[in-house]
Steps between C-alpha positions, in 0.01 A plus 500: 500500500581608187369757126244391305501681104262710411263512202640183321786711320258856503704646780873386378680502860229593725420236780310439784558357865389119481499206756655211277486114538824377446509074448844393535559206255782301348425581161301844520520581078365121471219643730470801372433365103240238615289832704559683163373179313230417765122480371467834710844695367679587857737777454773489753882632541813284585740645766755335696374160487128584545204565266281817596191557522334853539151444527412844504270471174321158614132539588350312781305302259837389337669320773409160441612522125857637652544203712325263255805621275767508754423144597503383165837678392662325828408192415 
């Protein structure tokens, strides 16, 4: 569980209730930059030792580009 932001910066400080995908990983900012840098830009949040995930904004039809990118970025 966890707040998603609303509006991309249009609603300064209002959030949403989110289900998050946290992915534990010894080097979660090294993670983190390659999703940013992926061929499909992943945005994502690092938090005690864990990139996040909210994929409240990813359409069904997206999916397979998430994982294509997450798999990538993990190497």
């Amino acid at each position: 569980s966890g707040w998603s932001a609303v509006g991309g910066g249009s609603l300064p400080g209002e959030t949403l209730p989110s289900t998050l995908l946290a992915l534990p990983h010894p080097h979660p900012d090294r993670l983190a930059s390659r999703l940013r840098a992926a061929a499909t830009p992943v945005v994502a949040l690092v938090e005690a030792g864990a990139v996040l995930l909210d994929p409240r904004t990813v359409l069904p039809e997206q999916d397979a580009l998430l994982l294509a990118a997450l798999v990538e970025a993990a190497g």
